[in-house]
C-alpha distance (Angstrom), angle and dihedral (degrees) to the residues before:
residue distance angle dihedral
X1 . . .
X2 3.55 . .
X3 3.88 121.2 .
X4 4.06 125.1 -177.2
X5 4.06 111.9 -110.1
X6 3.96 108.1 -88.6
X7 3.60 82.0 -115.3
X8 3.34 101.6 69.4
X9 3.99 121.4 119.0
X10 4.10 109.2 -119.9
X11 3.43 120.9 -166.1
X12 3.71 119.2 -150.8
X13 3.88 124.4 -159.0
X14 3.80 121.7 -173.7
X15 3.88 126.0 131.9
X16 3.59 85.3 -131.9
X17 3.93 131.1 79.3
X18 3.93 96.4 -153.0
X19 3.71 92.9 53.5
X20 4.03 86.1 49.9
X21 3.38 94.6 57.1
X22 3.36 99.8 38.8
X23 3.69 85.4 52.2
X24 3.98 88.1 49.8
X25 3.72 86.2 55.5
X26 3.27 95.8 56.8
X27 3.13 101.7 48.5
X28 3.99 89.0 49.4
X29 3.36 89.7 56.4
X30 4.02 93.2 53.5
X31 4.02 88.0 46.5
X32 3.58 107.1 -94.7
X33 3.92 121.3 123.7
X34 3.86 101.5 165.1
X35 3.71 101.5 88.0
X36 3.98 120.4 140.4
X37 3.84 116.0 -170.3
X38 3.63 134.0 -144.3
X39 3.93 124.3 -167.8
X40 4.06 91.0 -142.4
X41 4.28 146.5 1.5
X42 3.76 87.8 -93.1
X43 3.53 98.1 54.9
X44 4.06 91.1 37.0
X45 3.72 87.1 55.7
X46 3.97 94.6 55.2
X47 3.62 83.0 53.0
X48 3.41 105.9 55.4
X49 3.57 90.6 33.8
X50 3.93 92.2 57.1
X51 3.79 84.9 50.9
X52 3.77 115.8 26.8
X53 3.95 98.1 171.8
X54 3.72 97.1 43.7
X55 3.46 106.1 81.9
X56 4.00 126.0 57.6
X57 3.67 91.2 -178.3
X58 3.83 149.0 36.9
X59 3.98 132.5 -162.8
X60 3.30 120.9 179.5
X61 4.13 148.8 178.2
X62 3.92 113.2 -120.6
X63 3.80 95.7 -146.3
X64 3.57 116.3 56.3
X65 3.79 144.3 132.3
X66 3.72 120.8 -98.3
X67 3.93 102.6 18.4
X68 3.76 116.6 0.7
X69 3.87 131.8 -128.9
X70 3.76 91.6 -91.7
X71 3.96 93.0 44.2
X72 3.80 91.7 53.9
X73 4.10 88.6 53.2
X74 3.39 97.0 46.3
X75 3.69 81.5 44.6
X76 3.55 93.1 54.1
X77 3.71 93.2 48.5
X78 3.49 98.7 61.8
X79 3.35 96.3 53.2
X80 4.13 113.3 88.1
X81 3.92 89.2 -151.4
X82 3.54 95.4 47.1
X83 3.73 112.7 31.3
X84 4.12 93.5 87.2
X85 3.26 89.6 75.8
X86 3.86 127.1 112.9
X87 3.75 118.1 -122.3
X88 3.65 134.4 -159.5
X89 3.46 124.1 -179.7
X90 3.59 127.5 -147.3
X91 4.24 117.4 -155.6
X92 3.62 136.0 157.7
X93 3.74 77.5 -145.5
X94 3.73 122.4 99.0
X95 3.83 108.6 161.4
X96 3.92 110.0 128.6
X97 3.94 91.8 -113.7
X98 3.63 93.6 52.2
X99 4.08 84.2 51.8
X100 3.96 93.0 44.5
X101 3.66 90.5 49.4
X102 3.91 94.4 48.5
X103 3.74 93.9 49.3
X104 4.23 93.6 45.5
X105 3.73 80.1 52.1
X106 3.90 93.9 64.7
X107 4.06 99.2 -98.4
X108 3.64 104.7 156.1
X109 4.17 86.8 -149.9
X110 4.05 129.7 -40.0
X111 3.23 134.0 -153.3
X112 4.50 135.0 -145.2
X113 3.29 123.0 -116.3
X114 3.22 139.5 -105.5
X115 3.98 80.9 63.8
X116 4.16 139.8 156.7
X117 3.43 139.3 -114.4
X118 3.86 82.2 -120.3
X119 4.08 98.6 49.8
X120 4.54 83.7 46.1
X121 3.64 85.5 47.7
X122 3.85 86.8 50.0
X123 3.81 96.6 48.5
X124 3.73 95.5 48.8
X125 3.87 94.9 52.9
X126 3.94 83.0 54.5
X127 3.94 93.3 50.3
X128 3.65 94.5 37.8
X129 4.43 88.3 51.4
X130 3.41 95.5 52.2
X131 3.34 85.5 48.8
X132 4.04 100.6 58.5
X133 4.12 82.5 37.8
């Protein structure tokens, strides 16, 4: 299985600061110490859009203020500089439609919350495969 360099620059979107660090943690724990944060899609998109190459991966929240999870993919997707990179979406949310909608947005996969380090390490390998495939 194929996981992303521990170097790699994560960006992490969620409106709120506990889920950030938690998410930080996580990722940590699974070897990865370049995570940024933003507190919604808008200011995620500034972000990326200041810095285009940085990142090699995005999580994000799907409810938020601003622009939601699924704006800031579709976001993403339109824009040529942007639209490489791999998504995964984080919900509390795990009704079929919500998952539909979140993959014809562009999410590469996604995951429900509450989750583990072992279930995120799980869902990157399969992003991160499909990738290299």
């Amino acid at each position: 299985m194929a996981m992303p360099s521990p170097d790699i620059n994560i960006l992490v979107v969620d409106d709120m600061a506990a889920m950030r660090k938690i998410l930080r943690t996580l990722l940590g724990q699974l070897g990865y110490k370049n995570v940024d944060e933003a507190e919604d899609g808008k200011q995620a998109l500034e972000i990326l859009r200041k810095n285009p190459d940085k990142y090699g991966l995005v999580i994000t929240d799907w409810n938020m203020p601003n622009m939601t999870g699924i704006e800031l993919v579709q976001e993403i997707r339109k824009d040529p500089n942007l639209k490489h990179l791999p998504i995964l979406m984080v919900t509390a949310e795990a009704k079929k439609e919500n998952v539909l909608m979140a993959i014809k947005a562009g999410v590469n996969n996604y995951i429900v919350k509450p989750f583990t380090a072992e279930t995120l390490k799980e869902k990157l390998e399969k992003i991160f495969s499909s990738l290299q495939g």
